[in-house]
C-alpha positions in Angstrom: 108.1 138.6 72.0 110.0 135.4 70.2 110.1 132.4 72.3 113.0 130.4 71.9 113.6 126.8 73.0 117.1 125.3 74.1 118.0 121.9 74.0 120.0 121.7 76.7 118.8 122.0 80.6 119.4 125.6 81.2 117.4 128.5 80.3 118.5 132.5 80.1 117.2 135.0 78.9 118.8 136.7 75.2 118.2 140.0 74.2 115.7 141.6 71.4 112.6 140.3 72.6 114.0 136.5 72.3 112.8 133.8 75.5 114.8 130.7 76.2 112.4 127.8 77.7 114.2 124.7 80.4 112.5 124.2 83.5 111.4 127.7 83.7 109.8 129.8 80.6 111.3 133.4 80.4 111.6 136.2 78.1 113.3 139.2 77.8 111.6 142.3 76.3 114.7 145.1 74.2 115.5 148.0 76.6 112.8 150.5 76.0 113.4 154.6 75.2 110.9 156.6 77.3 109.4 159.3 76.1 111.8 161.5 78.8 114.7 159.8 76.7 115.3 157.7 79.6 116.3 153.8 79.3 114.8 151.2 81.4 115.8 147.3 81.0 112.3 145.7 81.8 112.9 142.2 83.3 112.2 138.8 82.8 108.5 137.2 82.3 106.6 134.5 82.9 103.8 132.6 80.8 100.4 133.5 82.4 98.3 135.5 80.1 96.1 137.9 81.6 92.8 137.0 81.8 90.1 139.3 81.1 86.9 138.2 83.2 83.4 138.0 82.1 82.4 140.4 84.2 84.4 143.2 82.4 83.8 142.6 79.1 80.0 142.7 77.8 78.0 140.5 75.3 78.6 142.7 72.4 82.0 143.6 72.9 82.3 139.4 73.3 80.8 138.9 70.0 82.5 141.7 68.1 86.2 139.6 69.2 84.9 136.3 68.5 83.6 137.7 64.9 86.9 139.0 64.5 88.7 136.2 65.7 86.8 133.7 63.2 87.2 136.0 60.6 90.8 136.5 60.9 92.1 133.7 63.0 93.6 131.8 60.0 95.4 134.5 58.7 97.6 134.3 61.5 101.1 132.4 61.1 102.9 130.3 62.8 106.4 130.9 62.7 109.4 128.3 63.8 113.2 128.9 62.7 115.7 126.5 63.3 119.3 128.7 64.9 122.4 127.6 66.5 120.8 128.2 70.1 118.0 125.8 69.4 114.3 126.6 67.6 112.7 130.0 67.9 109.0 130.6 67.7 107.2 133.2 66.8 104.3 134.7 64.9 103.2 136.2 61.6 100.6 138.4 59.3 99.3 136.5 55.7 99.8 139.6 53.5 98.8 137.8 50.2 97.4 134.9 48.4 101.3 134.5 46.8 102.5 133.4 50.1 104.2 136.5 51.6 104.1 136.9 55.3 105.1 139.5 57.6 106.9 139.4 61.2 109.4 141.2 63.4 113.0 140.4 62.4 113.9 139.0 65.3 111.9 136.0 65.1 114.1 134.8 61.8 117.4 136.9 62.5 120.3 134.3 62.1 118.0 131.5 61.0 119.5 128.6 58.9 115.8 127.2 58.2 112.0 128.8 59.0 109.0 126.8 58.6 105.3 128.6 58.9 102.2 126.7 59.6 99.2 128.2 58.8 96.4 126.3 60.6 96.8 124.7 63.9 97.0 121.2 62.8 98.1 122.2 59.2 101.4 121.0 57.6 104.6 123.6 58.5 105.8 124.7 54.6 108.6 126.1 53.9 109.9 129.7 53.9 112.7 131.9 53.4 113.6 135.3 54.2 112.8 137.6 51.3 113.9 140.8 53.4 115.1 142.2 56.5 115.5 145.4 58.2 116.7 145.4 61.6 116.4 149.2 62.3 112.7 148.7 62.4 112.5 145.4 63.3 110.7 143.9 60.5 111.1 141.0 58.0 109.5 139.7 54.9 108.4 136.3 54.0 107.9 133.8 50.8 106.5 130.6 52.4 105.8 127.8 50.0 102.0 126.9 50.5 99.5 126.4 48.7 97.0 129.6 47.8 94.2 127.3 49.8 95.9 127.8 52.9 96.6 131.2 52.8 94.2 133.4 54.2 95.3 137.3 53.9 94.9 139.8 56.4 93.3 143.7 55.5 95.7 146.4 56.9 94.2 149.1 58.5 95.7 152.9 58.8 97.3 153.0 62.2 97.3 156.7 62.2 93.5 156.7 62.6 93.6 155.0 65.7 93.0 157.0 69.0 93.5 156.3 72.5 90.9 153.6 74.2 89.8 152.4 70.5 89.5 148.5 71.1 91.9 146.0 69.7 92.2 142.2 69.1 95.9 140.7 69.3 96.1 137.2 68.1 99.5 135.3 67.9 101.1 132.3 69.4 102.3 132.8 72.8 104.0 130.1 74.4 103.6 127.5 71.4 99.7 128.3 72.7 98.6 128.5 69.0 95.4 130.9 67.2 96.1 132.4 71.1 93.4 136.0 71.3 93.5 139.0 73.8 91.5 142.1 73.7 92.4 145.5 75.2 92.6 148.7 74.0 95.1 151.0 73.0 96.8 152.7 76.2 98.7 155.3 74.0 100.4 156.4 70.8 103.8 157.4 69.9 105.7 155.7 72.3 109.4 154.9 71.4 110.9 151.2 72.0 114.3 150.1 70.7 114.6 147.7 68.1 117.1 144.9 69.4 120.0 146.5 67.8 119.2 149.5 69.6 117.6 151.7 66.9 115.1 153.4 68.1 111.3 153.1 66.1 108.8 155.8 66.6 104.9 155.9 66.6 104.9 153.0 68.3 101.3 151.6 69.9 100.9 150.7 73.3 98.2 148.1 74.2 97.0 146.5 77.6 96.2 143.6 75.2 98.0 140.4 76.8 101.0 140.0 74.7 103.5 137.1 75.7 106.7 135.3 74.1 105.4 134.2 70.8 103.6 136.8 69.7 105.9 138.8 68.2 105.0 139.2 64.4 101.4 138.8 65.1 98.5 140.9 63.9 97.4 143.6 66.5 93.6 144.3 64.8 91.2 146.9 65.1 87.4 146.5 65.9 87.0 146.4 61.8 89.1 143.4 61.5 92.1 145.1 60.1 95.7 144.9 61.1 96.9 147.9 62.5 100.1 147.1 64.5 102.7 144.0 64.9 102.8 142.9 68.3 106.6 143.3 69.2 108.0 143.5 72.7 106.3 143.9 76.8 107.8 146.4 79.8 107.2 144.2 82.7 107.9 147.4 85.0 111.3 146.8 85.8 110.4 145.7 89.5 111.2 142.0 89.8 107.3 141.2 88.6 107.3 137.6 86.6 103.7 138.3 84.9 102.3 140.1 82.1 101.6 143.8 83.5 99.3 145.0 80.6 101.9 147.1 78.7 102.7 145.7 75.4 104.3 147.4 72.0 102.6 147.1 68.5 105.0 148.3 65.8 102.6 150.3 63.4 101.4 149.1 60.2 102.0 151.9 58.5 105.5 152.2 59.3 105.2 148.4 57.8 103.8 150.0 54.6 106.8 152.8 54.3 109.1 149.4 54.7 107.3 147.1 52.5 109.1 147.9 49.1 112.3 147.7 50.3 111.9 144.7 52.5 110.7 143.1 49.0 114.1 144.1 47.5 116.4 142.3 50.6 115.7 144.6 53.2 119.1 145.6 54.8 120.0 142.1 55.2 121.3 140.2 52.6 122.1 136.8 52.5 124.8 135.6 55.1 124.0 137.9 57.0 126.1 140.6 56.1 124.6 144.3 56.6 124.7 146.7 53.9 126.1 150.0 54.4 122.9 152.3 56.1 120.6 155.0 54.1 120.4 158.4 55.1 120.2 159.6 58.6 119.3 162.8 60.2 119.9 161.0 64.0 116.0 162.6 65.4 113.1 161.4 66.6 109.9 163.1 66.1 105.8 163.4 66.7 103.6 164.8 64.1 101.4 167.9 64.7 97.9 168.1 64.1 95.5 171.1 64.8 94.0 169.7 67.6 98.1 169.2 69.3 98.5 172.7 68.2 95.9 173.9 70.2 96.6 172.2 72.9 99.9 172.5 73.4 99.8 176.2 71.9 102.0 175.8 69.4 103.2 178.2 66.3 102.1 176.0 63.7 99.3 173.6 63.1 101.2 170.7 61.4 105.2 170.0 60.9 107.6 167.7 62.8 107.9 168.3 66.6 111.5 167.4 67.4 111.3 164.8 70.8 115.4 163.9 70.8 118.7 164.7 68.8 121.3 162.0 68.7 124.8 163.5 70.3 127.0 163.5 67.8 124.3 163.0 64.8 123.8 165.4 62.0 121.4 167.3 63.7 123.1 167.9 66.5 126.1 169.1 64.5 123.9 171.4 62.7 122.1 173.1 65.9 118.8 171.6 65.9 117.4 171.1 69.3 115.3 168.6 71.3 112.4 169.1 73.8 113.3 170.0 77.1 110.1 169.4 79.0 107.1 167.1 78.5 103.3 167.1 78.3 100.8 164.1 78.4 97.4 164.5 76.6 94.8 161.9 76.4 97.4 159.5 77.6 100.2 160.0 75.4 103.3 162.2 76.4 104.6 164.3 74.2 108.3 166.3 74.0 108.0 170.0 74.4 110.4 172.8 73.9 112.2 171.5 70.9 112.6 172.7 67.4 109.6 172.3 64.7 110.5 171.2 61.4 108.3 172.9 58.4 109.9 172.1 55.4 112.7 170.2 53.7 114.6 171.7 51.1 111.8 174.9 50.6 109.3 171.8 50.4 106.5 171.8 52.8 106.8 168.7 55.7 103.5 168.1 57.6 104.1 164.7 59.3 106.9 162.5 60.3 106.0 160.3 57.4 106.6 163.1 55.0 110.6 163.5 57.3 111.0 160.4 56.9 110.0 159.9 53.5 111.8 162.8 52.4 115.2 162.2 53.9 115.4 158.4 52.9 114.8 159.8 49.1 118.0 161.4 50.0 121.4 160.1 50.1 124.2 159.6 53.2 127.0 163.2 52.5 124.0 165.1 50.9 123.2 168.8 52.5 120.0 169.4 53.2 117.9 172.3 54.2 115.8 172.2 57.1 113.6 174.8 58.0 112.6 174.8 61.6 110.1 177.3 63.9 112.0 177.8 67.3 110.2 179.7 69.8 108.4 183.0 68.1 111.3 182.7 65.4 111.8 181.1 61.5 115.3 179.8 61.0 116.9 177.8 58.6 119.4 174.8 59.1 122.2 173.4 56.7 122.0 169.7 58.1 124.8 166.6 56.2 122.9 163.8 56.0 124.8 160.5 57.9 124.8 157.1 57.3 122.3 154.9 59.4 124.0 152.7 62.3 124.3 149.5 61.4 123.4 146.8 63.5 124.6 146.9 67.2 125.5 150.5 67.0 122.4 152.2 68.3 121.2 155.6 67.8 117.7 157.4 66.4 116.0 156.5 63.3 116.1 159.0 60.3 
């Protein structure tokens, strides 16, 4: 979550994750997609990290976050840009010894000016927006420091990381700089909604304390590396003011797909203007692996399990179908009963990497062929490719 502080008396909450801070300190995590396809609108949070006691974590599990927090501690921005409705806070990822730093876009989006200091009683330098993509939530950095002060992060593989693996998140929550919690991760592939309503797969969930100001920090495995970017809470929807262990970490490898073209502009070009979107299918999807296969005793042993199909989207238009029931194994829920994409064009399509990869190579009007297992039977489906919503206008990613 971005913190936000107004310089007037009043506080209220603003959407995508952002917190206003008066006499009270709130924030307001994005309306989050369930993996049902249902939409929840999680309410407003207080400041009170959750504490983890000594009794529950032992002396080795201590040491292994302290080593981690010393080793990686300092590659850990923090982020301030200066908007209309006051100054924003947030936090950030060192990338490289050149000065670029990643966080979500909704700590910088609509900044005039964005400082980043990288020590907790360093100077604040200078930085600008290099790129932006709102569909994912994700923006690019140039801060002007020296190469003493920056400290780069290693970036893990995200899709190696299984249910109750520990993790580390360090950010700033609260202004409460070089801030750590420690959890696990609760589940994999969830689905939260960027703040212009876009929905990003393959998100991690954590019971790591996460808290206004941490969004854009580092969410770090037990080796030290980054394997998520702590992004928005559900505070359960049922008037609680705390922090109720569920947080999202956008995965790093989705951060990796991005990286090129956030270092091109991104969407978001200067003044703010959005360029007309890529490619879009309007799906969202889970990758199968053998072990999902066997589980869930599926046709094929890897491909694209279909979870939802925009209305209205390409997909839709073409006939290809979403789950209709759902299953939950080792914590995660998955959509069952929906179409199963194999292949793009006669090319074979293993993951939703591979989808996604394959239809942003593509352009918005092109005809593409999908082919898709439904039930016992192998069809193929003649799908036009759309153009991605812009900003505001909601909708599934590729």
């Amino acid at each position: 979550m971005l913190r936000k502080r107004r310089t007037h008396s009043f506080g209220s909450a603003l959407a995508g994750g952002a917190v206003v801070a008066a006499s009270g300190l709130l924030a307001l995590a994005t309306g989050l997609v369930g993996s049902d396809g249902s939409t929840t609108n999680p309410s407003a949070v207080v400041a009170a990290p959750r504490a983890t006691t000594a009794a529950s974590v032992s002396q080795d599990e201590t040491n292994v976050i302290n080593q981690i927090y010393k080793a990686d501690g300092d590659g850990v921005a923090f982020i301030e840009s200066q908007e209309a409705e006051g100054v924003a806070s947030g936090s950030g990822i060192v990338l490289d010894s050149e000065g670029h730093v990643l966080t979500n876009n909704h700590v910088v989006e609509g900044a005039s000016q964005v400082s980043v200091k990288l020590s907790s009683e360093g100077n604040a330098y200078p930085a600008t927006v290099v790129g932006a993509e709102p569909d994912s939530d994700l923006a690019l950095l140039q801060v002007e420091a020296p190469a003493a002060q920056l400290h780069p992060l290693k970036l893990g593989d995200s899709a190696k990381m299984e249910v109750g693996d520990p993790v580390v998140a360090i950010g700033n929550p609260f202004d409460l700089e070089r801030t750590v919690t420690s959890g696990i991760v609760s589940a994999l592939q969830r689905e939260i909604q960027a703040p212009n309503g876009v929905t990003i797969d393959n998100v991690i969930q954590t019971d790591a304390a996460i808290n206004p100001g941490n969004s854009g920090g580092p969410l770090i495995n037990a080796a030290g590396e980054v394997i998520g970017i702590n992004s928005q809470i559900e505070t359960g929807g049922n008037g609680s003011e705390g922090n109720v262990g569920i947080g999202f970490a956008i995965p790093i490898d989705t951060a990796k797909e991005e990286m090129q073209r956030l270092e091109q502009g991104g969407a978001t070009q200067s003044g703010g203007e959005t360029q007309a979107g890529g490619p879009f299918l309007g799906i969202s999807g889970a990758s199968i692996t053998p072990e999902l296969a066997q589980a869930f005793n599926l046709p094929v042993s890897e491909g694209v399990l279909i979870q939802q199909v925009l209305e209205g989207g390409p997909a839709a238009a073409a006939g290809i179908q979403g789950a209709t029931t759902a299953a939950t194994i080792e914590g995660t829920e998955f959509g069952l009963g929906g179409d199963i994409v194999t292949a793009i064009d006669g090319q074979p399509v293993a993951t939703i990497e591979a989808l996604v990869e394959a239809i942003d190579a593509g352009r918005p009007g092109d005809t593409i062929e999908l082919t898709i297992v439904r039930g016992e039977q192998t069809a193929t489906a003649s799908v036009t490719l759309g153009e991605q919503p812009g900003s505001g206008e909601g909708g599934l990613p590729e």
